[in-house]
N, C-alpha and C positions, 0 to 999 in steps of 0.2 A: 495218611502220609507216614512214611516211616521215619525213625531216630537217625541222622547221623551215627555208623560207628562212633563206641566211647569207651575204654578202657580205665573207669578211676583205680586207680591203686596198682597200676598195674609194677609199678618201683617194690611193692609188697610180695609180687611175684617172682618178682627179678631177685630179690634179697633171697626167698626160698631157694630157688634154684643157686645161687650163689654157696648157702650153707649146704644143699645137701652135694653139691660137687665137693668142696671142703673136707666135708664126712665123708665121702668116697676116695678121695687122694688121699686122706690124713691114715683111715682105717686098711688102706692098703702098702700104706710104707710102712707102719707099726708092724705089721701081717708078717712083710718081706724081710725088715730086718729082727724079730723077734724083741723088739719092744713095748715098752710099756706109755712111753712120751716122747713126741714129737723133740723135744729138747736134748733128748738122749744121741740126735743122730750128730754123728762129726760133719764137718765140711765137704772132707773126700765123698761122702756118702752123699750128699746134695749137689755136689758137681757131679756124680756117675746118675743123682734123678733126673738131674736136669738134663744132662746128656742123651739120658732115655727118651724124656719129656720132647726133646729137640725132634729127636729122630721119628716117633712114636706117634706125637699128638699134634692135629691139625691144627692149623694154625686158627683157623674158625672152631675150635673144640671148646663148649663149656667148660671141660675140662681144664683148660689152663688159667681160669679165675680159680680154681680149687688149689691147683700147684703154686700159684701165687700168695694163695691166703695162706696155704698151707707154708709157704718159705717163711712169708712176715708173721708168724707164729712166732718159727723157731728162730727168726732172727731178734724179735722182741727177747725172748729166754735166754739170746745165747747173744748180747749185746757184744762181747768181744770181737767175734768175725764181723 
């Protein structure tokens, strides 16, 4: 007799995938605007990611847990806006 499918930990894999979307959003807006820190970007420059992000990335795209983390970064840094 076989096992019941069982995926323990599988919240461990989902974290991975989480950070390395993260690292792929974070490392390509640094890339685009020649920076060195996520905190370095102004506003206007996150309303024209996002506007890209809008248009760009499916709305089912791992992708947009990475532009997410990556926003509450810089909004942690930049408590002002």
């Amino acid at each position: 007799m076989t096992e019941k499918f069982d995926w323990p930990r599988m919240h461990k894999d989902e974290e991975h995938i989480e950070r390395e979307a993260q690292t792929c959003v974070e490392e390509a807006i640094l890339r685009h605007y020649e920076i060195d820190d996520i905190a370095k970007l102004t506003e206007a420059q996150w309303e024209e990611i996002h506007a890209w992000q809008e248009k760009n990335v499916s709305e089912y795209s791992p992708m947009n847990l990475g532009f997410s983390d990556t926003y509450n970064i810089w909004e942690m840094q930049n408590e002002d806006f």
